[in-house]
C-alpha positions as CSV (number, residue, x, y, z in Angstrom):
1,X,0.0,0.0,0.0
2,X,1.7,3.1,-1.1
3,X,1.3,6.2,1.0
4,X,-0.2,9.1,-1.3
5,X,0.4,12.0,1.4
6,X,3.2,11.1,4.0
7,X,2.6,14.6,5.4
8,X,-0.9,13.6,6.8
9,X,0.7,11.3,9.3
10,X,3.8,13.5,10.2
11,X,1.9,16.6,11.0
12,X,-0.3,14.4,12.9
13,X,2.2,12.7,15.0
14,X,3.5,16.3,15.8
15,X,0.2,17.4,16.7
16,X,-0.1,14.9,19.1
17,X,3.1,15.7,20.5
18,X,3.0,19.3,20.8
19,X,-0.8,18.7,22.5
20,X,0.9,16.1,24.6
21,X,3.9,18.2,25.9
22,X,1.3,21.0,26.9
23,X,-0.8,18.8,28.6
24,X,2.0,17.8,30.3
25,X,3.1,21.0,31.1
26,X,-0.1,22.7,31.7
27,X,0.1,20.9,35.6
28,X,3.9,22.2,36.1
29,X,2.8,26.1,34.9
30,X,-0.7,26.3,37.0
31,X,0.2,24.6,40.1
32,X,-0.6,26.2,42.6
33,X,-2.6,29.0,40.7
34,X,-5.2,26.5,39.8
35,X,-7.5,25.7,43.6
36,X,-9.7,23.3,42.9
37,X,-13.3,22.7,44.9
38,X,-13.0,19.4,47.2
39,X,-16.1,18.2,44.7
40,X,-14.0,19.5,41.6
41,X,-11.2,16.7,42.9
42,X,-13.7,14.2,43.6
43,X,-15.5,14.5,40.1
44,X,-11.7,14.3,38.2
45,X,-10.8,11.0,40.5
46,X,-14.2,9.4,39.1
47,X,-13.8,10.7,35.5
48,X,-10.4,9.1,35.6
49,X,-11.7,5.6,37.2
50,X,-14.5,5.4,34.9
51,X,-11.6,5.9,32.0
52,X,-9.6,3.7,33.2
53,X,-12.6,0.8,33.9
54,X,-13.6,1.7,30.2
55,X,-10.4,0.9,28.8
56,X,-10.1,-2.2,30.3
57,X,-13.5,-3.3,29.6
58,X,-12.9,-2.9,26.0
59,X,-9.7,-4.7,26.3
60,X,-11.1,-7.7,27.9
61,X,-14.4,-7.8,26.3
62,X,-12.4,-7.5,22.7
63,X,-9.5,-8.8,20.9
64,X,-9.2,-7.4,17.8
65,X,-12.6,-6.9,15.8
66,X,-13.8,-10.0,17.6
67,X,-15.3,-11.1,21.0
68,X,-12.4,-12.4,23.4
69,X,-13.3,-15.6,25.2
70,X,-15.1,-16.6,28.3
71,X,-11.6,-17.7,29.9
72,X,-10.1,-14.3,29.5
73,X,-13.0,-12.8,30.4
74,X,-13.2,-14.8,33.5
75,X,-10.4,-14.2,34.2
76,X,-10.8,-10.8,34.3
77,X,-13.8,-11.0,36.4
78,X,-11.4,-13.1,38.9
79,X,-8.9,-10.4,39.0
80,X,-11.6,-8.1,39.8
81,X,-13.1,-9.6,42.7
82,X,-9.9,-10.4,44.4
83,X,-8.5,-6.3,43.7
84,X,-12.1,-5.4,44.9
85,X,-11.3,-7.7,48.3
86,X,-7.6,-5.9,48.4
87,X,-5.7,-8.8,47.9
88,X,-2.0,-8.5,47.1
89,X,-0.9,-7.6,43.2
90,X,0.8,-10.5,42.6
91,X,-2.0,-12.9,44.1
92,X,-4.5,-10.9,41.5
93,X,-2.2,-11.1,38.8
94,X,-1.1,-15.0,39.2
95,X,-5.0,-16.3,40.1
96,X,-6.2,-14.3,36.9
97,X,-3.5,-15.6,35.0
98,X,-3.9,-19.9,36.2
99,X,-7.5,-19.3,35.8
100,X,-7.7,-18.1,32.3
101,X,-4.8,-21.1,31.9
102,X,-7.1,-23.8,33.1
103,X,-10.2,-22.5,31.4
104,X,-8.7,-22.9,28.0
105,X,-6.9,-26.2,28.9
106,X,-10.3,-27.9,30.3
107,X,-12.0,-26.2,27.3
């Protein structure tokens, strides 16, 4: 597949990076100028929780254009109850991981 307009993709890339850096650099500059309501900091911790839980339902729930399957997703589900109980990382990480193992040996 021949690229007809190279340009397209480098001026996007550097879009993204200059709208990165600033992002980046936006919480350096207004530190401190910037106070923020008690329920201001409260609504960005659940924006940022419901971003993050919608990432890695879409990762789990998909693999590639297709549906993933039930042992990953059970997996998953695994992982979640035991992070939800407060369990240690690496006990969440290794049950989710010898479940979904199992599941697609058995099945």
């Amino acid at each position: 597949m021949m690229m007809e307009h190279p340009w397209l993709i480098v001026s996007g890339i550097f879009i993204l990076a200059v709208g990165t850096y600033l992002m980046r650099a936006s919480g350096a500059l207004l530190k401190g100028r910037v106070n923020l309501t008690e329920q201001n900091k409260a609504l960005f911790s659940a924006a940022a929780i419901v971003i993050l839980f919608s990432v890695a339902m879409t990762s789990t729930l998909f693999s590639g254009n297709e549906l993933s399957d039930l042992p990953k997703i059970i997996g998953v589900v695994v992982a979640g109850i035991l992070t939800w109980y407060r369990k240690p990382f690496i006990v969440i990480v290794l049950s989710a991981a010898i479940v979904t193992a199992l599941l697609r040996w058995l099945f």
